[in-house]
C-alpha atoms as a printed R data frame, in Angstrom:
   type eleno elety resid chain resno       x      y       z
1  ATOM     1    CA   UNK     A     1  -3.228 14.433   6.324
2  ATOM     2    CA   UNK     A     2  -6.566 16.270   6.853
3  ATOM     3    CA   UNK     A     3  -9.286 14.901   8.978
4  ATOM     4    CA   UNK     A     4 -11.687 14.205   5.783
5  ATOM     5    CA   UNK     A     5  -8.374 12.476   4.440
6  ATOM     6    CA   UNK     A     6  -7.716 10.217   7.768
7  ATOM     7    CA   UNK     A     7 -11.428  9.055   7.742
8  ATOM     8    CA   UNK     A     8 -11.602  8.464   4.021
9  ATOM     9    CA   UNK     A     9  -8.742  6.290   4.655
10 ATOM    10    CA   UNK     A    10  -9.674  4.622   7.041
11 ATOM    11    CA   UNK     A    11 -13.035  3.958   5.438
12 ATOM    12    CA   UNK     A    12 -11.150  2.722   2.196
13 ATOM    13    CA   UNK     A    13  -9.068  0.382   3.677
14 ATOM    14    CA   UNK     A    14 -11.516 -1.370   6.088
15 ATOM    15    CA   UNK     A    15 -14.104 -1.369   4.032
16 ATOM    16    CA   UNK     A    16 -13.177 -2.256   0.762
17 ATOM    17    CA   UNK     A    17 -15.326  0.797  -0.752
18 ATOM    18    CA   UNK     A    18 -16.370  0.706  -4.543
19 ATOM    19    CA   UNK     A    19 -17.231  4.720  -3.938
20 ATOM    20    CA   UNK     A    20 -17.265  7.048  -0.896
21 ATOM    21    CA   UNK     A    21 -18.148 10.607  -0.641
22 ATOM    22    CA   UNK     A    22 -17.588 12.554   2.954
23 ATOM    23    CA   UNK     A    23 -18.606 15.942   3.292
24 ATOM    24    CA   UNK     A    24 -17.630 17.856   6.128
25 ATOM    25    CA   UNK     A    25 -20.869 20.102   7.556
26 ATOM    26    CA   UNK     A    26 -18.812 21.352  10.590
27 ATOM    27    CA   UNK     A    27 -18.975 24.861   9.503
28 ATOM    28    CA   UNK     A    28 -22.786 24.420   9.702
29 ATOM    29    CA   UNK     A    29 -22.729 23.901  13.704
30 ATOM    30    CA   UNK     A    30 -20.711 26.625  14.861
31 ATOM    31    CA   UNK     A    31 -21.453 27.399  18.390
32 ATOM    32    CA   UNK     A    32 -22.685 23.673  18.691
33 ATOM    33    CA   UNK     A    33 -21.888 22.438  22.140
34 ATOM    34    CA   UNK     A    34 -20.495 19.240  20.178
35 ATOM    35    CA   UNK     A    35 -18.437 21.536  17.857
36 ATOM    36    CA   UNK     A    36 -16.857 23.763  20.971
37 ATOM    37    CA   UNK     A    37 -14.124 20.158  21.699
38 ATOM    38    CA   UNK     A    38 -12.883 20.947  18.015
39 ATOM    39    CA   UNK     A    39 -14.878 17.238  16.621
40 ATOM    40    CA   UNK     A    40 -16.918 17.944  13.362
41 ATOM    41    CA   UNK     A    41 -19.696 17.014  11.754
42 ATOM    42    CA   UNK     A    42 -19.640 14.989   8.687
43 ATOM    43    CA   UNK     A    43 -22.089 12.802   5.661
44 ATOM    44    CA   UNK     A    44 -20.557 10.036   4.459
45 ATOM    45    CA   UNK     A    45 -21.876  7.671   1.355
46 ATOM    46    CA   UNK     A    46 -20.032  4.660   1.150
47 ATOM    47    CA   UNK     A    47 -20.855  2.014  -1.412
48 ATOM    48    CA   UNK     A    48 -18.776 -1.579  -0.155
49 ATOM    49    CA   UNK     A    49 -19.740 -5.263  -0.516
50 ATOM    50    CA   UNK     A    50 -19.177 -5.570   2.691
51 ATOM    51    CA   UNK     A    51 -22.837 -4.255   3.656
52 ATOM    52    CA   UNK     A    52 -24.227 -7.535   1.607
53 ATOM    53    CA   UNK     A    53 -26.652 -9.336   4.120
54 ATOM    54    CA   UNK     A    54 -26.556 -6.611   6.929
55 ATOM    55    CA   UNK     A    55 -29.099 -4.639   8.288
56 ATOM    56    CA   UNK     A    56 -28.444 -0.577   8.693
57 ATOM    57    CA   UNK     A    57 -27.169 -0.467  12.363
58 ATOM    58    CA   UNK     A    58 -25.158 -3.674  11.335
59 ATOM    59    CA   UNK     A    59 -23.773 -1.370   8.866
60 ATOM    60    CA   UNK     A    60 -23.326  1.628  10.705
61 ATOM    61    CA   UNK     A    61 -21.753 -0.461  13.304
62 ATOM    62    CA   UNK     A    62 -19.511 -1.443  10.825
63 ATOM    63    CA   UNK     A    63 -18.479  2.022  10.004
64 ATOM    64    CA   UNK     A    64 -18.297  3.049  13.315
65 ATOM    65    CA   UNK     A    65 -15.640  0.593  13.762
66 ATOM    66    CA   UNK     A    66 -13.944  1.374  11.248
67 ATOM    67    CA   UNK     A    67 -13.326  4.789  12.104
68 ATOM    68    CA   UNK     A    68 -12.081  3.660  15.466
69 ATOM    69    CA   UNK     A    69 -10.522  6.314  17.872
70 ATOM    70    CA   UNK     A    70 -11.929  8.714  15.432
71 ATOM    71    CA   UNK     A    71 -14.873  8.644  16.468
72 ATOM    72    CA   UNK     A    72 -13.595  9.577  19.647
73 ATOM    73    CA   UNK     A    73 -10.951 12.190  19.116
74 ATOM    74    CA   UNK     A    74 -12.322 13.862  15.769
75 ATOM    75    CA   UNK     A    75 -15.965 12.970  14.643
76 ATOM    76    CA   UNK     A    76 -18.741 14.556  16.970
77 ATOM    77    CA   UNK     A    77 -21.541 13.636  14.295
78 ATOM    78    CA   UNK     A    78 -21.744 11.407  12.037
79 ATOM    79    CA   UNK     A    79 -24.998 10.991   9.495
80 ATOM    80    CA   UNK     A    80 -24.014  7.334   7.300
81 ATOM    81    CA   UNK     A    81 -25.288  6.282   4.236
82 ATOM    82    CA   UNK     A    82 -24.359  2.833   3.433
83 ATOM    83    CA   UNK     A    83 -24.905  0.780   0.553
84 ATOM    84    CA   UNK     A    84 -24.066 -2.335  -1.823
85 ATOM    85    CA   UNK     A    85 -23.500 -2.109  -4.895
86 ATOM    86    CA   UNK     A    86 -26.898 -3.036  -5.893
87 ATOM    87    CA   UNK     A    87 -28.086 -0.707  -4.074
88 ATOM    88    CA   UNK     A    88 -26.403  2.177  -5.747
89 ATOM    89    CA   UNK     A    89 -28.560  4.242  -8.311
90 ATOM    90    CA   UNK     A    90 -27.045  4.306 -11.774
91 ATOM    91    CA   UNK     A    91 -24.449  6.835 -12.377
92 ATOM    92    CA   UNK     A    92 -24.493  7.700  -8.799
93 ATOM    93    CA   UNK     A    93 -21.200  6.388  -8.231
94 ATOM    94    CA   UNK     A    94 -18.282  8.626  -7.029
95 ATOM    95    CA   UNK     A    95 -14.598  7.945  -6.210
């Protein structure tokens, strides 16, 4: 399993995700001091009920925990978007 496969995963299962899109920008910090320890850089989109009532470092927090020792071991960056489904534009929505 790929890193973008292990934190989609994880994503899917903890958070209960009605669409998520990761996109891996690691190739874009080459020579980073944060990309020399082999952790990359990443977007993520996620779309979950589960950010209902929360405010965006409740949901961030969320995610973070989510990804667990991931966040440790292979994410060095990571920029979140997190929404409800409410919150989602029309048409927007990916798997």
């Amino acid at each position: 399993m790929t890193r973008a496969e292990k934190i989609i995963e994880r994503l899917r299962r903890a958070l209960d995700t009605d669409a998520i899109e990761l996109i891996d920008d690691s190739h874009l910090h080459a020579g980073h001091a944060g990309a020399r320890d082999g952790r990359g850089h990443f977007r993520v989109r996620i779309v979950s009920p589960r950010f209902a009532g929360l405010r965006t470092l409740q949901r961030h927090q969320l995610v973070y925990g989510s990804l667990g020792e991931l966040m440790q071991t292979d994410i060095h960056a990571l920029n979140i978007a997190a929404l409800t489904p409410e919150e989602e534009p029309a048409g927007k929505t990916v798997g």
